[in-house]
N, C-alpha and C positions, 0 to 999 in steps of 0.2 A: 431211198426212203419210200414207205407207200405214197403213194399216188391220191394225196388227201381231196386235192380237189373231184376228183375222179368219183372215189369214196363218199365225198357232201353231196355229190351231184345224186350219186344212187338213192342216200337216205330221203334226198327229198324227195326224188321222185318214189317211192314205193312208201312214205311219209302220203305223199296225196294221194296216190292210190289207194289208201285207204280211209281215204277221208278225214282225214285227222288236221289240227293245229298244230304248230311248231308246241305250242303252250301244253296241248295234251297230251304229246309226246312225252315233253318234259316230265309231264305229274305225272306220265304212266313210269318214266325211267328211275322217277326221285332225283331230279336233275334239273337246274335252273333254263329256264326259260332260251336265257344268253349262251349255254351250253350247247343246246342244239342247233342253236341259229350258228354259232362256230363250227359245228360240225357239218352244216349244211354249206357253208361258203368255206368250207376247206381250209377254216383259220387253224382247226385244231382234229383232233382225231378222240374216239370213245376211247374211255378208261378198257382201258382189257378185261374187268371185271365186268364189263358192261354188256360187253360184246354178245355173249352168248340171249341177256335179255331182251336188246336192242334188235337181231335176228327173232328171235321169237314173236315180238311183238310185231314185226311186219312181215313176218310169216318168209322167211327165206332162211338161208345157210349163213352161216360165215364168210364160207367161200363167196357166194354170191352179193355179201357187202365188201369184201377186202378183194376180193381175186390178184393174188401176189404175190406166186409157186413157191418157193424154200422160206421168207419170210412169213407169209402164212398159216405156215407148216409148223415153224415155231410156235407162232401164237398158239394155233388149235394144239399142241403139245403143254406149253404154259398153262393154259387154261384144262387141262387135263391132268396135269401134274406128271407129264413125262416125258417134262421138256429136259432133264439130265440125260436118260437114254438116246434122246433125240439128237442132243446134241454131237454124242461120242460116235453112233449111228451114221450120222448124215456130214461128220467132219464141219461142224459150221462154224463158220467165221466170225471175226468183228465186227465186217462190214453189215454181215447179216442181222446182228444184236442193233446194230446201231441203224439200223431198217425199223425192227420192231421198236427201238425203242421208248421212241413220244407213246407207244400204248401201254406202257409199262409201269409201276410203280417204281420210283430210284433203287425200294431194295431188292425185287426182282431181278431188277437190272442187274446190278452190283453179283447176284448169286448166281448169273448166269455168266456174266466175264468171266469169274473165277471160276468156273466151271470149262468154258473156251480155254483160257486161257490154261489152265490145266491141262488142258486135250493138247493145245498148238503151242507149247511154251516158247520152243524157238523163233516162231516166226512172229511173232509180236514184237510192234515196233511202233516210233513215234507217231508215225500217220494215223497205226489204228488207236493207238490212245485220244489224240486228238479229235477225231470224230465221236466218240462215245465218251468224250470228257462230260461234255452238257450235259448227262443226263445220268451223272457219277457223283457222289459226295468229294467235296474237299479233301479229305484224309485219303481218298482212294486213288484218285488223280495222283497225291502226292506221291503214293506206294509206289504205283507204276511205273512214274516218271521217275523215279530215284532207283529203283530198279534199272532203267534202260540208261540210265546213265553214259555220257561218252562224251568225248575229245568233239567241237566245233558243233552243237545244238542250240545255240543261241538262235537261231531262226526258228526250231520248232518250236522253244523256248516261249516265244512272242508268244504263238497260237494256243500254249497251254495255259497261260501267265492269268488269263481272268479265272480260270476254274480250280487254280492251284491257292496254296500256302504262302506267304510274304518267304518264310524260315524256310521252305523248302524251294523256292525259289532262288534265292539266295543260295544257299547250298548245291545246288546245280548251274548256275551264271559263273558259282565260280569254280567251278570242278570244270568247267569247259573251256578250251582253248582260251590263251590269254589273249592270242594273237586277233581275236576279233573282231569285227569292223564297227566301227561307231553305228552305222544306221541299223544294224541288230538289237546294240545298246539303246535304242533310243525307242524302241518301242518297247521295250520291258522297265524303261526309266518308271513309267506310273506302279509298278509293280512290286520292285523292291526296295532294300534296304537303300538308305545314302549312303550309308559306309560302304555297304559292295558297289553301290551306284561309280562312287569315287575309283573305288579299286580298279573297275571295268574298264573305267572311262582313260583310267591313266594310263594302262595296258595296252589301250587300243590308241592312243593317240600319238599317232606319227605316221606327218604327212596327209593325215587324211582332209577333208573338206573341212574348212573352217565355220561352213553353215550349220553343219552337224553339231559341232560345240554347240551354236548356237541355240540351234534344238536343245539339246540336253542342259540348257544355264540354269533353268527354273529348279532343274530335280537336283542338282550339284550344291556340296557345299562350299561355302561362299572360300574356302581354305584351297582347294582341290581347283577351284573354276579360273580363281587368280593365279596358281600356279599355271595350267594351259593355257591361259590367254596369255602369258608373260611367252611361256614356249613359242606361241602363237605369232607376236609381234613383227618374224621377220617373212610370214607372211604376205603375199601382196593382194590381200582381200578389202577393201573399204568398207563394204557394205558387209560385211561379219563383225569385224573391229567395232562398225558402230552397233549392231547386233546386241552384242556383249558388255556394253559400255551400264545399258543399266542393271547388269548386277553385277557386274564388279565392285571392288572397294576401292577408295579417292588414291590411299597408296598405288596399287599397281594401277590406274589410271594414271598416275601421275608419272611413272616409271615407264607407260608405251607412248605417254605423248611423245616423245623425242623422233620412235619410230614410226609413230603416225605421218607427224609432223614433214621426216624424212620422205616416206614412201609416195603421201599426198600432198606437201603443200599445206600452208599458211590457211589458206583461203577455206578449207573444210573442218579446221578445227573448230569452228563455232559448231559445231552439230555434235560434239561430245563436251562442250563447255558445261551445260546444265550439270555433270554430272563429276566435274572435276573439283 
């Protein structure tokens, strides 16, 4: 990614070399106040629209505010309008879009993926979605990722999961290995459906860590959670059993105390009494 702080550090100093306020910056750019002070502490980077005024007004290049060889190269093409030839020209990548792309408006963005992506069809894959997710519409993320679709992505899965679709989420959790591990599951639990939640959960569970259930009890329905904890029972975990105790329903509490009972002793059943 550029080098923003790098970037804020230039604007200001060639900002005071000219004598100027961060404020009269601003009013020369059409641009709040708070804008430039982020661009000068490297919180944020100029609009690409910007770029070409924001050079002019402190009397240098582009280059000489960005200096940052093939992404660069894009922008002054973008802002030139030939950033398509550039692209097929110079073979550029995702990683390179997702370089420029905090300078970018979303649908720039978006016109220039499908543009790469056109170019490099085959070699797009989950990692470069991922990175240029943030700065993709919803609908688009979804294309992609339902596009790349495959056997065991539940891990990319997680990483795509804020930028994506609940429906299209769903639709790939469960197009993917059944066989997956609960701690996959449990970072896409905030993400999708409880019915695919259930399905996932019941697919993957065997044998695995009883903490992990535990993890997953809030997002499960209460149908789905008491059948795995019943599964669960011959278990020799205490400290999960109690875990799961407040959401489970009084039935199958009542149904594992026997094997609580067995595994621990008398003496720790007070600690799931409140809830029997």
């Amino acid at each position: 990614m550029f080098q923003t702080k790098n970037t804020g550090k230039k604007i200001s100093q060639l900002r005071k070399e000219k004598n100027i306020t961060q404020m009269e910056l601003a009013d020369l750019m059409g641009v709040s106040y708070q804008a430039v002070s982020n661009w000068e502490r490297g919180n944020s980077m100029p609009d690409i629209s910007k770029l070409p005024e924001l050079a002019e007004i402190l009397e240098v290049s582009i280059d000489d505010l960005l200096n940052d060889g093939k992404p660069l190269e894009l922008v002054k093409n973008v802002i030139n309008g030939t950033e398509d030839e550039y692209i097929v020209e110079e073979k550029i990548s995702i990683d390179t879009v997702a370089e420029v792309a905090p300078l970018l408006k979303p649908t720039q963005t978006e016109k220039i993926v499908d543009k790469v992506i056109k170019e490099n069809e085959e070699n797009i894959n989950f990692e470069d979605i991922i990175q240029i997710a943030p700065f993709l519409s919803e609908e688009k993320v979804d294309m992609l990722a339902l596009n790349l679709s495959s056997n065991n992505m539940l891990s990319e899965l997680v990483c795509l999961a804020p930028f994506m679709s609940r429906n299209a989420i769903d639709d790939l959790a469960l197009k993917s290995n059944s066989n997956g591990k609960l701690s996959d599951i449990i970072g896409l639990a905030p993400f999708i459906s409880r019915e695919t939640l259930d399905k996932l959960a019941t697919a993957s569970f065997d044998n695995e860590n009883l903490n992990q259930l535990v993890a997953l009890a809030p997002f499960l329905s209460k149908s789905t959670l008491n059948e795995l904890a019943l599964k669960a029972t011959n278990k020799n975990d205490k400290k999960a059993l109690m875990g799961l105790a407040p959401f489970l329903g009084r039935e199958t509490l009542n149904n594992i105390v026997d094997d609580y009972v067995k595994y621990f002793g008398l003496k720790d059943i007070k600690n799931i009494i409140p809830f029997l």
